[in-house]
C-alpha positions as CSV (number, residue, x, y, z in Angstrom):
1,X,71.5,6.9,-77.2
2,X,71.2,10.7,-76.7
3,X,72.3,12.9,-74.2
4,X,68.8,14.0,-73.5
5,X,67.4,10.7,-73.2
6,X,70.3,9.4,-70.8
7,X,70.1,12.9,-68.4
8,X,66.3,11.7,-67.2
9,X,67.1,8.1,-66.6
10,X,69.8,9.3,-64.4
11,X,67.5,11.1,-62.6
12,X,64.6,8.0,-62.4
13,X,67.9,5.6,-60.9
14,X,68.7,8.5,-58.6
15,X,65.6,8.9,-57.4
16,X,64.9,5.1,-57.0
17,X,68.2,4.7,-55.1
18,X,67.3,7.4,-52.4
19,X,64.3,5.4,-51.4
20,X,65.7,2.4,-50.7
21,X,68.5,3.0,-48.8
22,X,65.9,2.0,-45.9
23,X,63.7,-0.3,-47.2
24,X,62.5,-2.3,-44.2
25,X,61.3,-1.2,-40.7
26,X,64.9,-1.5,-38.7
27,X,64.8,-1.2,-34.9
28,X,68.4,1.2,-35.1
29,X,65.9,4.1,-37.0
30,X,64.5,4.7,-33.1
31,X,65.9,8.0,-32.0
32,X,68.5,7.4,-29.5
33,X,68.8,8.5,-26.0
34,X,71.8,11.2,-27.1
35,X,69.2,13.2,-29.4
36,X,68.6,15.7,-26.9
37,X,65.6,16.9,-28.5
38,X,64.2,13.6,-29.3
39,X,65.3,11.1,-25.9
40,X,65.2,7.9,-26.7
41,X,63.2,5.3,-25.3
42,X,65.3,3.0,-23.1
43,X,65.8,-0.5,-23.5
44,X,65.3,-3.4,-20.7
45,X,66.7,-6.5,-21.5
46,X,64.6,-9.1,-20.7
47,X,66.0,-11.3,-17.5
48,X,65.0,-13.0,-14.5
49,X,65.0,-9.9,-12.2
50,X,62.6,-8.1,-14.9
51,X,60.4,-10.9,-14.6
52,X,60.1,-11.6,-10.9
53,X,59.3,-7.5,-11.1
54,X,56.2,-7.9,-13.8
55,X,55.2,-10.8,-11.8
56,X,54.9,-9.0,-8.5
57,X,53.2,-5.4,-10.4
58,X,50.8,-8.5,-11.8
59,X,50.0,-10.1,-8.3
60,X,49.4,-6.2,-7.1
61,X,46.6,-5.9,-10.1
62,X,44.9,-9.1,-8.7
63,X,46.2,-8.6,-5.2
64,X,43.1,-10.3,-3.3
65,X,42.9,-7.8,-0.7
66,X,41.7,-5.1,-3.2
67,X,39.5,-7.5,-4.6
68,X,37.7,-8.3,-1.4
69,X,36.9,-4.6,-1.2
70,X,34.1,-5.4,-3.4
71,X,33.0,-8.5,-1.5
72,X,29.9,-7.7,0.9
73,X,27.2,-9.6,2.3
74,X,23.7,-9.0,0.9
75,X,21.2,-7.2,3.1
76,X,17.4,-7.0,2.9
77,X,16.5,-4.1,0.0
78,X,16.2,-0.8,1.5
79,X,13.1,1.2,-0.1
80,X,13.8,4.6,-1.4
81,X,12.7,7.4,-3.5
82,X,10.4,6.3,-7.0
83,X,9.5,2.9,-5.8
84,X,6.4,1.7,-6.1
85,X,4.8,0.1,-3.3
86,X,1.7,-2.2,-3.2
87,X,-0.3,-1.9,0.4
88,X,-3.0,-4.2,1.3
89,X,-5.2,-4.0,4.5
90,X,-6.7,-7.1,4.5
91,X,-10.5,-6.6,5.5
92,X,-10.4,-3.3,4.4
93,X,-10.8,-2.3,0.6
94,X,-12.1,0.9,1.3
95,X,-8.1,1.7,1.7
96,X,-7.7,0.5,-1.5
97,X,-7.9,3.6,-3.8
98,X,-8.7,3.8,-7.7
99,X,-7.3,7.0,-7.8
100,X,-3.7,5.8,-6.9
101,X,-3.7,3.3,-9.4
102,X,0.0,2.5,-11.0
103,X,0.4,0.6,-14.4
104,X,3.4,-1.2,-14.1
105,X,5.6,-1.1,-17.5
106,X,8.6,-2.5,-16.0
107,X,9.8,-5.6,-17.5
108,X,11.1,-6.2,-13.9
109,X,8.0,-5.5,-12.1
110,X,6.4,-7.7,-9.7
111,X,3.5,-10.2,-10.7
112,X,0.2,-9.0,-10.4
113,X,-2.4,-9.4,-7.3
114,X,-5.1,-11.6,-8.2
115,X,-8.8,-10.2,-8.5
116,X,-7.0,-6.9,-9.7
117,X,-6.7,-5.6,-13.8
118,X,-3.8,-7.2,-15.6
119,X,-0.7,-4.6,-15.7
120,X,-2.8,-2.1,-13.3
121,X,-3.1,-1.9,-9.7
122,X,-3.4,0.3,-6.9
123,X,0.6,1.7,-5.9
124,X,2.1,4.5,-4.0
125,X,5.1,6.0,-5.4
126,X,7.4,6.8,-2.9
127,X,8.7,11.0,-2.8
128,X,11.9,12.2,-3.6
129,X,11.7,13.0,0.3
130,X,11.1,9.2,0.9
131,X,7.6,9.6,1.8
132,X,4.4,8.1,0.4
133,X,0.7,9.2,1.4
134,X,-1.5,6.8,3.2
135,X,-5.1,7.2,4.1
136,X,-5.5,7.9,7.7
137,X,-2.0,7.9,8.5
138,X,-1.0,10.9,6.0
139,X,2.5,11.4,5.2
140,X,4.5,8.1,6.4
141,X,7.9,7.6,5.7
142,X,9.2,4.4,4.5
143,X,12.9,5.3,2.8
144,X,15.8,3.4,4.1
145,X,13.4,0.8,5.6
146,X,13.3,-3.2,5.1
147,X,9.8,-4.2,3.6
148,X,9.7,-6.3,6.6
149,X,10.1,-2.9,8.9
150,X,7.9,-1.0,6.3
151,X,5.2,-3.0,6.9
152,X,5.4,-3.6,11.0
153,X,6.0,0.7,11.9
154,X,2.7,1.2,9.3
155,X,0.4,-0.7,10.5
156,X,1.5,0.7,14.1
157,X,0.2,3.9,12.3
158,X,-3.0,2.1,11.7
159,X,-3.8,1.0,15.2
160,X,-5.5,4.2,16.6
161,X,-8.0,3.8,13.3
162,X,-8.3,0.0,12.5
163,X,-8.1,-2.7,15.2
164,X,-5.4,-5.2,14.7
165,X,-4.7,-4.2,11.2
166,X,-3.0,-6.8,9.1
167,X,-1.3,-5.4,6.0
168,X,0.9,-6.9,3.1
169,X,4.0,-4.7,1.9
170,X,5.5,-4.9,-1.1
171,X,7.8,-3.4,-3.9
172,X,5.8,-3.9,-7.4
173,X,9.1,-1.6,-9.1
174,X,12.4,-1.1,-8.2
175,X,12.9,2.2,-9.5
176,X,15.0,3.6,-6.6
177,X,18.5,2.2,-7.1
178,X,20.2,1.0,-10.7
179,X,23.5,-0.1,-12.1
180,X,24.8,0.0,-15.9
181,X,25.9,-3.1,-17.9
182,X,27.9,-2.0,-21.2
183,X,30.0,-3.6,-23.8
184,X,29.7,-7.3,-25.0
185,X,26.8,-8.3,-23.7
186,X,23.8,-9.4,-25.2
187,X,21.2,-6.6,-23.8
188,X,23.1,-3.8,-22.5
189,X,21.4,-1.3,-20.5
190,X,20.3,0.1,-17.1
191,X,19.3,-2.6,-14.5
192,X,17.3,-1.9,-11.7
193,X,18.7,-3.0,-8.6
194,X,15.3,-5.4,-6.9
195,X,15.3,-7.9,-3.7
196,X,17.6,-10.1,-5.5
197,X,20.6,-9.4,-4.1
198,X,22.7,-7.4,-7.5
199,X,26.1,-9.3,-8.0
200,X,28.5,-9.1,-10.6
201,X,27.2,-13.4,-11.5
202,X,23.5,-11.9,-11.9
203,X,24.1,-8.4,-13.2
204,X,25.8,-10.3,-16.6
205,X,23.2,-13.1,-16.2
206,X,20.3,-9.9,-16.6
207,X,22.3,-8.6,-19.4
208,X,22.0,-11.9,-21.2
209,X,25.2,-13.0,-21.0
210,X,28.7,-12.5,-22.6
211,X,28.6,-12.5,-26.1
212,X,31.3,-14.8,-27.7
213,X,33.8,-11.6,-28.7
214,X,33.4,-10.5,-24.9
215,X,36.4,-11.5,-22.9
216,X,35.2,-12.9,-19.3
217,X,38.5,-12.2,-18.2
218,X,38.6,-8.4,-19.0
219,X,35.6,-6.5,-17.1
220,X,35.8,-3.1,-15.7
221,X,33.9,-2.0,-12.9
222,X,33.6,1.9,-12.3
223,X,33.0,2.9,-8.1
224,X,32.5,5.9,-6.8
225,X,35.5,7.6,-9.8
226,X,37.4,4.5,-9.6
227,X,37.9,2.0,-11.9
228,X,38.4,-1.9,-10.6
229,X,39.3,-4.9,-13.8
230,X,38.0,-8.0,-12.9
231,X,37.9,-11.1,-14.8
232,X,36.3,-14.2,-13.6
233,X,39.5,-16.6,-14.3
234,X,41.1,-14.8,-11.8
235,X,38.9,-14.0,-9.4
236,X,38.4,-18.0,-8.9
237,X,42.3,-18.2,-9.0
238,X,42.4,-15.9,-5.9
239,X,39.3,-18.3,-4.4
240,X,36.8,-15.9,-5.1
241,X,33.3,-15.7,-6.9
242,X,31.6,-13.8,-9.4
243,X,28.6,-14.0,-7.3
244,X,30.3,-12.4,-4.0
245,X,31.2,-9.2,-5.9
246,X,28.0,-7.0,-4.9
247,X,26.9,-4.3,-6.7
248,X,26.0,-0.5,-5.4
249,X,23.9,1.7,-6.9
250,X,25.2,3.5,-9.4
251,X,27.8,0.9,-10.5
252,X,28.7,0.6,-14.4
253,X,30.2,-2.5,-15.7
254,X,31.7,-2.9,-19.2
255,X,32.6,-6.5,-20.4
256,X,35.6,-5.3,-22.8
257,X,36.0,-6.8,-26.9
258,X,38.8,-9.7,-26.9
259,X,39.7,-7.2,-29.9
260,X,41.0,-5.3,-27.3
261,X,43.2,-8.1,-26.2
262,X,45.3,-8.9,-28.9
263,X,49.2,-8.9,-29.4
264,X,50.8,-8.2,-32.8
265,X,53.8,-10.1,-33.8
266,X,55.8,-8.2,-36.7
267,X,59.1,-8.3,-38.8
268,X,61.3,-11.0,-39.2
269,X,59.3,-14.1,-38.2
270,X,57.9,-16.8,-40.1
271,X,54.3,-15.6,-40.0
272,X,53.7,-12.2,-39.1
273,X,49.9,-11.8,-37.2
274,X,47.7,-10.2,-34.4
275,X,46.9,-13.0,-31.7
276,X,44.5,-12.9,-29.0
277,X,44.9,-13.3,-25.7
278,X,43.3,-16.2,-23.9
279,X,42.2,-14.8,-20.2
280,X,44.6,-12.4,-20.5
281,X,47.3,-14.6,-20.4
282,X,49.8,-14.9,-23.3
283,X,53.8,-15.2,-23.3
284,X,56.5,-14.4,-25.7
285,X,57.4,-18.0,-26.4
286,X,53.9,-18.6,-27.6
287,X,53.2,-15.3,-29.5
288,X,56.8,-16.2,-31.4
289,X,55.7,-19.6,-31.3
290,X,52.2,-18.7,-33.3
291,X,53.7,-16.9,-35.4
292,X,56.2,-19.9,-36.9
293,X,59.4,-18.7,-34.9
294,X,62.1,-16.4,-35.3
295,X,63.0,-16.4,-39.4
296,X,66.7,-18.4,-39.5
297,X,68.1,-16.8,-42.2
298,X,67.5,-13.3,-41.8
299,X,66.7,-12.5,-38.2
300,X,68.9,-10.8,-35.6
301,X,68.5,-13.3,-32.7
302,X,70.1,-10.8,-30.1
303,X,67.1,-8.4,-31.5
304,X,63.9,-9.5,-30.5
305,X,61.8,-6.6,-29.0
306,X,58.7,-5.9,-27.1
307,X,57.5,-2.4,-27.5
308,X,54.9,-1.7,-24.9
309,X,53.5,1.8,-25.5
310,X,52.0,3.9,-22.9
311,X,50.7,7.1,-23.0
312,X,53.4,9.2,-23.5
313,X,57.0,8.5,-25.1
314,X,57.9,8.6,-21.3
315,X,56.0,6.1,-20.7
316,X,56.8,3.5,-23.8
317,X,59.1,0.4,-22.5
318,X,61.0,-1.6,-25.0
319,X,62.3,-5.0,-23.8
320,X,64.9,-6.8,-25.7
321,X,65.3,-10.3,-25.6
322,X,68.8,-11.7,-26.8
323,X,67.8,-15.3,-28.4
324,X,71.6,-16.8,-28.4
325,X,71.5,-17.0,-24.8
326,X,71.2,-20.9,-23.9
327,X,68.4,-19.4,-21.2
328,X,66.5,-17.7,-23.8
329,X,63.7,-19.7,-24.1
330,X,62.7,-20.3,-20.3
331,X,63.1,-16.7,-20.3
332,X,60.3,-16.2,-23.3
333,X,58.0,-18.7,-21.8
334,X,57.9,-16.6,-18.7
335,X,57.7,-12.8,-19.8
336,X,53.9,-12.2,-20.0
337,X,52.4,-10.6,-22.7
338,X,50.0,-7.2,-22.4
339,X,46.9,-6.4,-24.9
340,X,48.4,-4.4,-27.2
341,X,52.3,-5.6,-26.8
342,X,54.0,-5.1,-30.3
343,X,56.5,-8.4,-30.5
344,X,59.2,-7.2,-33.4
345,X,62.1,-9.4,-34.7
346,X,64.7,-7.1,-36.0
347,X,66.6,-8.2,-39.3
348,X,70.7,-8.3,-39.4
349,X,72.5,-5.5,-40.9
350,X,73.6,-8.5,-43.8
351,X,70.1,-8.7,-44.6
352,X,68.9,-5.3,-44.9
353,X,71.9,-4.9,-47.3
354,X,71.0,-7.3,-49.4
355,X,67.6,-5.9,-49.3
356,X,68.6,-2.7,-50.4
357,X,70.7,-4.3,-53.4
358,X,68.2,-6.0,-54.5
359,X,65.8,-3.1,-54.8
360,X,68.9,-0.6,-56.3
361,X,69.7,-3.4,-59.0
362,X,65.7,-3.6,-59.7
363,X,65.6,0.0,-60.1
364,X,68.5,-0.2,-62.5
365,X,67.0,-2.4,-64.9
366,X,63.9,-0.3,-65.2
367,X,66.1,2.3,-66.3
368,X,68.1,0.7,-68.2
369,X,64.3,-0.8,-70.2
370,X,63.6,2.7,-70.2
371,X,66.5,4.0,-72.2
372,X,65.9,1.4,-74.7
């Protein structure tokens, strides 16, 4: 064999060598918390005190108090600006005028009167000043009134003009006050707040439902620049309903993608794999469990970790559960999971040898088939 052939070949097993000195993801290549320009991200082992801690951050999430913020009682609907208001004086149809007439378009609109045309009938649409114009009375305000007091203070208008005047009041669109359904439903959109009281059971129910990759447990309510997760699971744990969540105007709800609920269980396991959360609930001993254990003959068992990453490296957490305690697995059927949580079984230094070995000796043959 010549020189020149055996110079190259060199260079191939050289080569070959360099790249797998580190052939497998290894938990030691984190930077430590000595590289000064690189801290490290520290490392909670997982024990009873951490856990009572998660739990009571958990119960502060759920905490019932904050919930009931968001419980009211429903109140009559208040008219306001661009609703669209039927008025009737009975005995009077001169008061009813053609020239105010309103086509309703609404898929929410009331039903129409009978005697009148289908989809068009007579309607006053309410000013952004909260007025609407009436004959005889002029400029009456009605904004921020029941439909009950709406229709007693305007026929008090009407006394001096009609005797005993008996009028029917009513909303034919709700155009005044709206909230916003997003995410997995079936028929997101805007939905106009009506007389049917707006709660978080009927604003999904408008919607059409959650859509089977919707998780009912993960559903974001945005108030006024703050942002409120609800799920219904645990609203009923805390003895609370769906239905006694009302909604303001201007609400947006988002039902979020089980997608975004999954857990991703890596390294030296049986069966590495995503899992999803069910109702956001999902522990380490399961995830492990899921994913066919801990891998006996090459997995570190002091060196299971649960890499949590936040926004920042500052705010990353790495937990560390050693498996050889005789307590490990109460203490992995009590850490809860988070969507996203990365669950990583580190290998032992043995293995990652033999790893590297294997792939130098498998590098050698090619260059050695090479050079013949």
């Amino acid at each position: 064999m010549s020189l020149l052939r055996v110079v190259p070949v060199l260079s191939i097993v050289s080569f070959l060598t360099a790249c797998t000195i580190a052939p497998g993801m290894s938990f030691n290549d984190l930077p430590n918390s000595h590289d000064d320009t690189q801290p490290g991200v520290p490392i909670l082992p997982i024990t009873s005190a951490l856990i009572d801690t998660q739990n009571r951050e958990h119960a502060a999430d759920t905490n019932r108090v904050v919930l009931e913020r968001l419980v009211a009682r429903p109140e009559a609907y208040r008219i306001g600006p661009s609703d669209v208001l039927s008025v009737i004086v009975w005995d009077h149809p001169e008061l009813v005028l053609p020239s105010l007439s309103y086509s309703l378009v609404s898929a929410n609109a009331g039903s129409t009167p009978t005697g009148l045309p289908q989809q068009t009938i007579p309607g006053y649409v309410v000013d952004s000043d909260g007025y609407i114009q009436f004959p005889y009375v002029g400029r009456f305000r009605v904004a921020g009134m029941s439909i009950g007091d709406a229709q007693k203070r305007l026929a008090a208008a009407l006394v001096p003009y009609i005797a005993r005047p008996q009028i029917t009041l009513r909303v034919i669109d709700f155009r005044s006050m709206r909230i916003y359904v997003d995410g997995e439903v079936r028929e997101a959109g805007v939905k106009p707040i009506t007389d049917v009281p707006m709660t978080l059971t009927e604003a999904l129910s408008q919607a059409g439902g959650i859509v089977p990759s919707g998780d009912a447990s993960n559903i974001l309510l945005n108030r006024d620049g703050r942002q409120y997760r609800l799920g219904i699971p645990q609203l009923l744990s805390t003895g609370l309903s769906p239905s006694q969540i009302l909604l303001r105007d201007g609400d947006a709800i988002k039902v979020v993608s089980r997608d975004e609920s999954k857990v991703f269980v890596v390294g030296e396991v049986t069966k590495p794999l995503s899992l999803t959360m069910h109702d956001s609930r999902l522990t380490l001993n399961e995830a492990l469990g899921e994913a066919g254990g801990v891998s006996v003959a090459t997995s570190d068992a002091k060196s299971v970790f649960v890499i949590r990453a936040g926004a920042d490296r500052a705010s990353t957490s790495v937990f560390q559960l050693d498996a050889r305690s005789p307590v490990a697995l109460a203490l992995a059927e009590q850490f809860q999971l988070r969507p996203k949580d990365v669950v990583f079984v580190d290998a032992t230094g043995f293995t990652r040898l033999n790893r590297v070995v294997s792939q130098i000796l498998t590098g050698s043959g090619v260059a050695y088939n090479l050079t013949r």
